[in-house]
PAGULO-140149 format. One line per field, with one value per residue (C-alpha): residue number from 1; residue in one letter; x, y, z. Coordinates in nm, 3 decimals, decimal comma, always signed. Example, Ala and Ser with C-alpha at 12.3 -4.5 7.8 and 13.67 -1.06 7.14 Angstrom:
// PAGULO-140149
resi [1_2]
resn [A_S]
east [+1,230_+1,367]
north [-0,450_-0,106]
up [+0,780_+0,714]
END
This chain:
// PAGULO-140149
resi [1_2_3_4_5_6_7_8_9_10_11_12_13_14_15_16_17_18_19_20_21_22_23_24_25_26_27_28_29_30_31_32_33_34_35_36_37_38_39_40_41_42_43_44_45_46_47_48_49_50_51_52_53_54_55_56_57_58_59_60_61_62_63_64_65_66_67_68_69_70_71_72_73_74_75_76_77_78_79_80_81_82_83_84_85_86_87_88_89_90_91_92_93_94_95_96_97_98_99_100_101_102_103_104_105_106_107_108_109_110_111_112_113_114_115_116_117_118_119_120_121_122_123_124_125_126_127_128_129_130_131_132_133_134_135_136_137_138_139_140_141_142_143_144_145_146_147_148_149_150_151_152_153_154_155_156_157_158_159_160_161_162_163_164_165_166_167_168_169_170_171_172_173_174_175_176_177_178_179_180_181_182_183_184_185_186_187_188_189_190_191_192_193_194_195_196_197_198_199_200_201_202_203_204_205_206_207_208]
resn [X_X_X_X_X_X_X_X_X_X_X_X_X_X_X_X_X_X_X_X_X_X_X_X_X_X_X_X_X_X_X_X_X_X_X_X_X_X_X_X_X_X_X_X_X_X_X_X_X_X_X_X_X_X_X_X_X_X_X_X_X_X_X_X_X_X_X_X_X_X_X_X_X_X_X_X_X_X_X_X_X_X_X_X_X_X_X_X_X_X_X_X_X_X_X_X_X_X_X_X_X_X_X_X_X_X_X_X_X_X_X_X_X_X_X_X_X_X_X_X_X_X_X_X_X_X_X_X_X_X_X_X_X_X_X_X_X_X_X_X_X_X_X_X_X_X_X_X_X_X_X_X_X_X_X_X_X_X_X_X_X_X_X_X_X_X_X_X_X_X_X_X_X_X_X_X_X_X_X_X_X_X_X_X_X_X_X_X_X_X_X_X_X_X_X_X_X_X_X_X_X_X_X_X_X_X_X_X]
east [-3,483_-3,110_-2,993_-2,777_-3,081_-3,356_-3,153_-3,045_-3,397_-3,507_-3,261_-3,306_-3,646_-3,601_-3,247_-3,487_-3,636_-3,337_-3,205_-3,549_-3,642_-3,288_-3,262_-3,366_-3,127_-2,842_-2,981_-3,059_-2,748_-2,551_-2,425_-2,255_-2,138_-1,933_-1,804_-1,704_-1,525_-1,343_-1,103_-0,961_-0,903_-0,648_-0,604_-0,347_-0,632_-0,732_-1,101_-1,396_-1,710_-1,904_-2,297_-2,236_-2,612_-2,628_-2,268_-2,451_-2,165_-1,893_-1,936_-1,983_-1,604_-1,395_-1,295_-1,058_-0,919_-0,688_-0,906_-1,239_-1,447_-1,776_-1,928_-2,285_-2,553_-2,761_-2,648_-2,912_-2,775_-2,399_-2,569_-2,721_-2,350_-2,150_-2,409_-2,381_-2,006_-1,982_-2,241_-2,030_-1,678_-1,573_-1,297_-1,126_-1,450_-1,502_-1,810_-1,874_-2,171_-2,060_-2,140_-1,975_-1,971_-1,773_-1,654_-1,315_-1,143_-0,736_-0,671_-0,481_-0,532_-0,742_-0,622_-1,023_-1,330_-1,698_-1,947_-2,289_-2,664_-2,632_-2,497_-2,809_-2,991_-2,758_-2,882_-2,525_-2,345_-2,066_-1,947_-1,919_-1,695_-1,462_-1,403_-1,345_-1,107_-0,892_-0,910_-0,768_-0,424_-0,248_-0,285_-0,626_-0,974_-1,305_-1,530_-1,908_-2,208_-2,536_-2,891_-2,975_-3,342_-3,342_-3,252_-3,541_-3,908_-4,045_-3,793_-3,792_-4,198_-4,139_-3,902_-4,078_-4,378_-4,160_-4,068_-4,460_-4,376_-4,106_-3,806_-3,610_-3,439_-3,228_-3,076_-3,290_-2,963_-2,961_-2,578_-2,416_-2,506_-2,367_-2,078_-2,067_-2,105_-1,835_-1,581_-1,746_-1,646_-1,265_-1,252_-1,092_-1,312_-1,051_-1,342_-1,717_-1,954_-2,319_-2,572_-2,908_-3,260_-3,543_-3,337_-2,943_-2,694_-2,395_-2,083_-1,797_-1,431_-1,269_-0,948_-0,923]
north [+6,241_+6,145_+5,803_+5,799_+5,888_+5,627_+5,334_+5,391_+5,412_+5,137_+4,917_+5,007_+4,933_+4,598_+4,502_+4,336_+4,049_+4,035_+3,730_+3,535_+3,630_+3,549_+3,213_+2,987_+3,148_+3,096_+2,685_+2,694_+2,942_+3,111_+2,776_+2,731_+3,052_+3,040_+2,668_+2,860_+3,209_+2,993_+2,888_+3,261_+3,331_+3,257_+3,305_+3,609_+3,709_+4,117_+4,109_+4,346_+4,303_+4,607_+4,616_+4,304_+4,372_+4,141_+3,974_+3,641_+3,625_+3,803_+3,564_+3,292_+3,313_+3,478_+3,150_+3,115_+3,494_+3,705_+3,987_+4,121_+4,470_+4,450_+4,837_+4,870_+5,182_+5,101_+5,139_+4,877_+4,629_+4,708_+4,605_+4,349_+4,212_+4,313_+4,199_+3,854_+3,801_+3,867_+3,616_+3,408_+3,519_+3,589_+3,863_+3,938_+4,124_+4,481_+4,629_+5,003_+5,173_+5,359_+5,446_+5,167_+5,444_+5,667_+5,430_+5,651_+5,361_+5,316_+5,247_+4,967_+4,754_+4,490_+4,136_+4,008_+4,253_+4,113_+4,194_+4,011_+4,013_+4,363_+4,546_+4,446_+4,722_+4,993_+5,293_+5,311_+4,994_+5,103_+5,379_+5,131_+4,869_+5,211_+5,257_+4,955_+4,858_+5,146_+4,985_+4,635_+4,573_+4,559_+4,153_+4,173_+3,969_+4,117_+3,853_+3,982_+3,811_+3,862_+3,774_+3,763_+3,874_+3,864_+3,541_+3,456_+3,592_+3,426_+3,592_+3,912_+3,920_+3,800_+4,054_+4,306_+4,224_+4,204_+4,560_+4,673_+4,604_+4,869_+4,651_+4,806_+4,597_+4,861_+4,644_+4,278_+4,130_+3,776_+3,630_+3,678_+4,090_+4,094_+3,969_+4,172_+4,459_+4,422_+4,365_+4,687_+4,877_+4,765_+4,441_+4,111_+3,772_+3,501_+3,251_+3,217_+2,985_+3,002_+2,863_+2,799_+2,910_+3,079_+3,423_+3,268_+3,360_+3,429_+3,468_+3,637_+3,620_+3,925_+4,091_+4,472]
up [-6,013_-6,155_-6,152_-5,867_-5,644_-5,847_-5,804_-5,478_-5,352_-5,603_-5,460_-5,052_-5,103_-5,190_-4,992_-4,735_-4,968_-5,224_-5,091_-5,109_-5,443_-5,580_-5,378_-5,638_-5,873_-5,627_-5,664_-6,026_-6,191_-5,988_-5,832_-6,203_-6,232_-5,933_-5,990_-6,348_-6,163_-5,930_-6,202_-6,297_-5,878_-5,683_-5,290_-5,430_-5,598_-5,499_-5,623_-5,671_-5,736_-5,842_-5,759_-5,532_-5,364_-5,028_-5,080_-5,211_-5,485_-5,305_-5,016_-5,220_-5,386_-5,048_-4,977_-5,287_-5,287_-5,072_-5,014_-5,136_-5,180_-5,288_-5,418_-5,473_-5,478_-5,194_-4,860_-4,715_-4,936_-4,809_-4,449_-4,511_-4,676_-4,382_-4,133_-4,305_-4,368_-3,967_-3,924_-4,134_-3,985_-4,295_-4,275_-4,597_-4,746_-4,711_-4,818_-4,909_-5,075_-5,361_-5,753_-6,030_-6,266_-6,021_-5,744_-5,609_-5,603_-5,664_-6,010_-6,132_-5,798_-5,902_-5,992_-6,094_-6,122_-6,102_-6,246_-6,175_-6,285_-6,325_-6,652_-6,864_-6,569_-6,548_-6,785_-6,918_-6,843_-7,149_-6,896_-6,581_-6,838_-6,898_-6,506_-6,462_-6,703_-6,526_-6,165_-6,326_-6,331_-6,691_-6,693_-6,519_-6,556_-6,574_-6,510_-6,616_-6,610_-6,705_-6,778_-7,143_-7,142_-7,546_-7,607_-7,738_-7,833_-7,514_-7,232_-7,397_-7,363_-7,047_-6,933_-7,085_-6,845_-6,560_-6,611_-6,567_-6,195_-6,167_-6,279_-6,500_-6,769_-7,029_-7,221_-7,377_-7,523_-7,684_-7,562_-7,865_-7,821_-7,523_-7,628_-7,914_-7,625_-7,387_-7,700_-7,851_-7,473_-7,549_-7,389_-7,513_-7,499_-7,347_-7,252_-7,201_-7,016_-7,030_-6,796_-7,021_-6,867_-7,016_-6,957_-7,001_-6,773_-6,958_-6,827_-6,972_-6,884_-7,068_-7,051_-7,101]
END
């Protein structure tokens, strides 16, 4: 099966609960995270967030931006986002299933790109940093962050034992690897901000 098709179905299978299982994060982490991303947007802001799942981020921030599209693989995720900014009567998010490593999207129309919780489980996250860097405009923000599942010997046995129940974690960085990665695709570090928990959320603020 290629990877379009895996993680699609990986991903539709579990759009239902995603919003449960990630609720304590959204307490814990992302809470920090956001209070941190709300300082590089702007309400001229034209974001994206690539692999934006249920919207819990993309939601989160609309407040603060002009307009918002949120990408991800599986279209029961998209749903569940645009069922839930209605709810919410939130209308400057659109949300679209599509591929981050393809997404067809108009180059060089991007003020901020997010990325979330989600480069550390694409197979080949250094090809998803290259497309985007093309849909940001010349002065543009990538704002990535991520869970560092080898930050220490403890979360990467952890993770590693995670992944027996079909979640796939490709890349176990420690934060400074991670780092090291995104600079390695061609990015620039301007800032960082890390939120510390037995897997650390670190959040990068990068310029490409």
């Amino acid at each position: 099966m290629d990877r379009l098709r895996l993680e699609r179905r990986f991903w539709d299978r579990i759009a239902g609960r995603y919003d449960r299982v990630m609720k304590k994060d959204m307490e814990r982490h992302y809470s920090s995270m956001i209070d941190w991303m709300k300082t590089y947007l702007n309400k001229g802001c034209r974001v994206l967030e690539l692999a934006c799942g249920t919207g819990l981020v993309s939601l989160a921030i609309s407040p603060h931006v002009k307009e918002l599209t949120g990408l991800d693989i599986s279209p029961a995720m998209v749903e569940i986002a645009r069922k839930k900014a209605s709810l919410l009567n939130i209308s400057n998010c659109t949300f679209l299933s599509g591929d981050a490593y393809h997404t067809g999207l108009k180059e060089n129309a991007f003020d901020v790109i997010v990325i979330c919780n989600a480069l550390h489980i694409m197979m080949n996250p250094e090809e998803v940093l290259k497309n985007a860097a093309k849909l940001l405009k010349p002065d543009g923000i990538l704002l990535a962050s991520t869970y560092c599942h080898g930050a220490s010997f403890c979360s990467m046995m952890l993770s590693r034992t995670a992944s027996l129940s079909g979640f796939k974690v490709y890349h176990r960085w420690s934060p400074a690897e991670y780092a090291a990665f995104v600079k390695q695709a061609g990015y620039t570090l301007r800032d960082s901000h890390t939120v510390n928990a037995l897997f650390p959320l670190s959040c990068l603020a990068l310029g490409a």
